[in-house]
C-alpha positions in Angstrom: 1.7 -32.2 29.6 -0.1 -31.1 26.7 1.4 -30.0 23.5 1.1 -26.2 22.6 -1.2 -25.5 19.3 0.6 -24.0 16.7 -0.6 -21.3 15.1 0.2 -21.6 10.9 -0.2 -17.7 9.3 1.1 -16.1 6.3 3.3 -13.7 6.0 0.3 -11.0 5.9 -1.4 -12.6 8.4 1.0 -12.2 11.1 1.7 -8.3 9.8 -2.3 -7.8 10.6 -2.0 -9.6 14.0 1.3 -7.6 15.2 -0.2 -4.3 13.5 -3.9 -5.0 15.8 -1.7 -5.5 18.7 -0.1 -2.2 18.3 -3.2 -0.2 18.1 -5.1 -2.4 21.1 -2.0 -1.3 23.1 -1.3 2.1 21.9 -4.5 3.6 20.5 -7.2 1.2 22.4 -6.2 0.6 25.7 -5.2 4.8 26.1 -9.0 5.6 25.2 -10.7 3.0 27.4 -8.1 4.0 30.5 -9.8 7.7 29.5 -13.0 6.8 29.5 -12.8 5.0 32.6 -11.2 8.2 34.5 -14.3 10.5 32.8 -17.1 7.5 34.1 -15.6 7.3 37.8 -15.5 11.1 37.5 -19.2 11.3 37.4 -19.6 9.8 41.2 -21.6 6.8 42.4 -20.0 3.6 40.2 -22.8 1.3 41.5 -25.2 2.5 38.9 -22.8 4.2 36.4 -23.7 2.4 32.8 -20.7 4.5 31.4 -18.1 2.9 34.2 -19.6 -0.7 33.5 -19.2 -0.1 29.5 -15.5 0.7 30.0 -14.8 -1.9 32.0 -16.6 -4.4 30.1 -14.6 -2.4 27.3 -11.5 -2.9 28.7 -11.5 -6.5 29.7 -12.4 -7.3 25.8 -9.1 -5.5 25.2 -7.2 -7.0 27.7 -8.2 -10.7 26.6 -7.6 -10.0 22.8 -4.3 -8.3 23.5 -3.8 -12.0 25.5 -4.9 -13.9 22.6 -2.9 -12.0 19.7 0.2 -12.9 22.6 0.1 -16.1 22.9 -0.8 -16.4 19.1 2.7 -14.6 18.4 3.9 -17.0 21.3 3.3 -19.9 19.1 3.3 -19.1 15.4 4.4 -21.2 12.5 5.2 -18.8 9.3 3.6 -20.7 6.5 6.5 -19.8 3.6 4.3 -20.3 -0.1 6.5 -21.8 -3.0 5.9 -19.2 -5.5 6.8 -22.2 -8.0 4.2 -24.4 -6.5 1.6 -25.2 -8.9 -0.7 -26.8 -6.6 -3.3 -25.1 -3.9 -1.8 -24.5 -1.0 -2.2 -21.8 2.3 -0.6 -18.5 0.9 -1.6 -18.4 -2.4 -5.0 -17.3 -4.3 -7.0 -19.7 -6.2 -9.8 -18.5 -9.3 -12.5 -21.0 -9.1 -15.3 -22.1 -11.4 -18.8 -22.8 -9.5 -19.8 -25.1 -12.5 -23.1 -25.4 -11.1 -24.0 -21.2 -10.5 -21.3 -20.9 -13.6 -19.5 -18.7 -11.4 -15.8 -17.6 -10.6 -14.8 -16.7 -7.3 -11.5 -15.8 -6.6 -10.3 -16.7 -3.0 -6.7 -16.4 -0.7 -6.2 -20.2 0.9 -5.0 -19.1 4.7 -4.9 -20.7 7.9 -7.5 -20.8 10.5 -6.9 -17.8 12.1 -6.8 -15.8 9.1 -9.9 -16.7 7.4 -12.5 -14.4 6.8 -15.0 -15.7 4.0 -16.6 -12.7 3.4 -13.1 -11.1 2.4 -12.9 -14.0 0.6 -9.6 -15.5 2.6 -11.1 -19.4 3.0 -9.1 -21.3 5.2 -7.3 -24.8 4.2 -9.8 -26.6 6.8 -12.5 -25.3 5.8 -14.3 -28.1 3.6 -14.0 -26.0 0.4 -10.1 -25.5 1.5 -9.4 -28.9 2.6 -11.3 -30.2 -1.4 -9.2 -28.0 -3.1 -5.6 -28.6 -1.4 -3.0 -29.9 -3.6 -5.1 -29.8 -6.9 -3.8 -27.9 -9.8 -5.2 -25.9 -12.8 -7.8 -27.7 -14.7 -8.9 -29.9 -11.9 -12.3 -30.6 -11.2 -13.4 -31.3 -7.7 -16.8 -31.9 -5.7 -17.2 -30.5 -2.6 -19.2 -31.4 -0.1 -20.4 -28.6 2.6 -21.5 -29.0 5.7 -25.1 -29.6 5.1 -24.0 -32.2 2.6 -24.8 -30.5 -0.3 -22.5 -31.3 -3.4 -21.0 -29.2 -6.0 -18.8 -29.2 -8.1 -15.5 -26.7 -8.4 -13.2 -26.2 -11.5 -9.8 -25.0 -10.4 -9.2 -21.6 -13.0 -6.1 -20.5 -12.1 -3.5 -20.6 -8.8 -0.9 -17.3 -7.9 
């Protein structure tokens, strides 16, 4: 039997999830169960683009709302030490780019959560996994996935 995967998500993160839920039940799946009623409404369903929208509509809905389930099904709250002083997922790390002499601030999350251009990297990702456990002051070089190197002063950690 294979063993479930856990799904590790901050506090936040698993607010979002149960509040996306809500509206895909509540809001989403009301106005696509609408919109199916006014597409079958307009006769002939074998060439109706509107009926074949909604139900492509709806089963997007229907597998997300499965998803976010099973998600909630197996989740592991990831609790941060707010006396931690080392990277970790939960908390929100100021870095240096030494090499663009730029600072970046960035929320360490898990893989779900992640959403680099909101700048929530997660702990996997090669930048997360460089930067786990170090502390302020640390220097590390990072190596993406193209195998470019750079190198990444740790600024500050909350």
């Amino acid at each position: 039997m294979a063993s479930k995967k856990v799904y590790e998500l901050t506090q936040s993160g698993l607010d979002q999830l149960k509040d996306e839920l809500t509206h895909l039940k509540d809001v989403k799946r009301v106005e696509n169960l609408e919109a199916l009623k006014e597409a079958r409404e307009q006769g002939d369903l074998s060439e109706n683009a509107d009926y074949d929208a909604a139900r492509n509509e709806q089963a997007r809905i229907e597998a997300r709302i499965l998803e976010i389930e099973s998600i909630l099904k197996n989740v592991k709250i990831i609790k941060t030490n707010d006396d931690s002083t080392t990277v970790n997922i939960g908390k929100k790390v100021l870095l240096h780019f030494v090499e663009k002499n730029k600072d970046v601030e960035y929320h360490v999350v898990g893989t779900i959560e992640a959403d680099p251009k909101n700048f929530k990297i997660s702990i996997e990702s090669p930048l997360g996994r460089a930067i786990k456990g170090k502390e302020v002051g640390d220097l590390v070089q990072i190596k993406s996935a193209t195998n470019k190197q750079s190198n990444v002063e740790i600024k500050a950690i909350s």
